[in-house]
C-alpha positions in Angstrom: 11.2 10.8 -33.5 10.8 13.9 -31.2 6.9 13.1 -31.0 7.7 9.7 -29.0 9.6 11.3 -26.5 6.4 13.2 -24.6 4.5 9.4 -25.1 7.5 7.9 -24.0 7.7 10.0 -20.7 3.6 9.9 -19.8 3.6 6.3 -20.3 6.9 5.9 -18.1 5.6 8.8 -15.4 1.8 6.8 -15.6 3.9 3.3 -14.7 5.3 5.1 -11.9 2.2 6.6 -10.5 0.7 3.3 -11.1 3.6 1.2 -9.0 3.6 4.2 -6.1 -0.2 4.2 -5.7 0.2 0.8 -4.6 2.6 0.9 -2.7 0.8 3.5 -0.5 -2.5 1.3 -0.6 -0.9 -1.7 0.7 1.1 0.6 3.4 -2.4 1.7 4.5 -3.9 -1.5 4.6 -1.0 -3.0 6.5 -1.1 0.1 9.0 -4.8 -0.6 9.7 -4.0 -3.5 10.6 -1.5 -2.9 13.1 -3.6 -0.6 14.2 -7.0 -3.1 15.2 -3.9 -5.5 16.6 -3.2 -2.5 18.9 -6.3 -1.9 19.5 -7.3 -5.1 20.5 -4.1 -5.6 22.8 -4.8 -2.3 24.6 -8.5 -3.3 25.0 -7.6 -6.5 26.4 -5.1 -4.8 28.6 -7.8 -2.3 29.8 -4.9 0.6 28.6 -7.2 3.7 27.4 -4.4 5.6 25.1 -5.7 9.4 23.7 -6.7 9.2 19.9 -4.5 9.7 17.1 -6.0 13.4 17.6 -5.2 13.7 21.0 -8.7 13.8 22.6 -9.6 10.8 25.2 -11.6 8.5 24.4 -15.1 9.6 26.4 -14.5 12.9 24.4 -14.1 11.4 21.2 -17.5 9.3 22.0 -19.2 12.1 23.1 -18.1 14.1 20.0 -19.3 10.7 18.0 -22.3 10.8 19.7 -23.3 14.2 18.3 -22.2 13.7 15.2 -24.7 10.8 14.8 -27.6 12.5 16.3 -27.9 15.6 13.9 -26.0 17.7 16.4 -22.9 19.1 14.9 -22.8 22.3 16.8 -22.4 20.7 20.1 -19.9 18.1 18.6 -17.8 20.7 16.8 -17.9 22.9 20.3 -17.0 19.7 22.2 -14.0 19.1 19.8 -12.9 22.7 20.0 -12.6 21.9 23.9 -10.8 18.8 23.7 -8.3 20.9 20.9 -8.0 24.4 21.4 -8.4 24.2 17.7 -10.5 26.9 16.0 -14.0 27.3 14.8 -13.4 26.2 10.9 -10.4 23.6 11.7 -13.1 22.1 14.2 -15.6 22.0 11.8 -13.5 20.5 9.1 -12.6 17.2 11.7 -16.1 17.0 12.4 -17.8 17.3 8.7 -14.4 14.5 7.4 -15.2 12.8 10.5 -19.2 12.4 9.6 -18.4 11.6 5.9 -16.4 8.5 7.4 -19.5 6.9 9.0 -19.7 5.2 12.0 -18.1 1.5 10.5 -15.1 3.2 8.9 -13.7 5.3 12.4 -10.4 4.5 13.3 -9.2 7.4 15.0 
């Protein structure tokens, strides 16, 4: 009987990762999508808002613009200028931010 009880509580615990996992997918999902709606609105509305990282938009393209021309330096210099941030935070949001790709930017 006392071996059941550890199956018993993996299989429950496994169930509840299960349920919560998606639960935070469709969350995401349904956040993206209020957040092209947004984006759309405020295009349409000619409203340029700061990213969700704080930097304007022209710095975040130039940054962008580095990124996908080989030069990471400059990018991770012009983000430490937009931030204040420091050398190995900036590099992190830059190296996450070229692992994204181009297509999958949102922020």
């Amino acid at each position: 009987m006392l071996e059941i009880i550890p199956v018993a509580i993996f299989v429950v615990l496994l169930l509840l990762y299960i349920t919560v996992s998606g639960h935070l997918r469709e969350s995401g999902k349904a956040i993206e999508r209020v957040e092209r709606k947004l984006d759309l609105i405020l295009d349409h509305l000619d409203v340029e808002w700061p990213t969700a990282d704080g930097i304007s938009p022209e710095a975040l393209a130039e940054i962008d613009r580095n990124i996908w021309s080989d030069r990471r330096i400059e990018a991770i210099k012009l983000y430490r200028d937009a931030t204040g941030l420091g050398l190995v935070e900036a590099k992190q949001w830059v190296d996450r931010r070229a692992e994204q790709g181009p297509a999958d930017r949102s922020s």
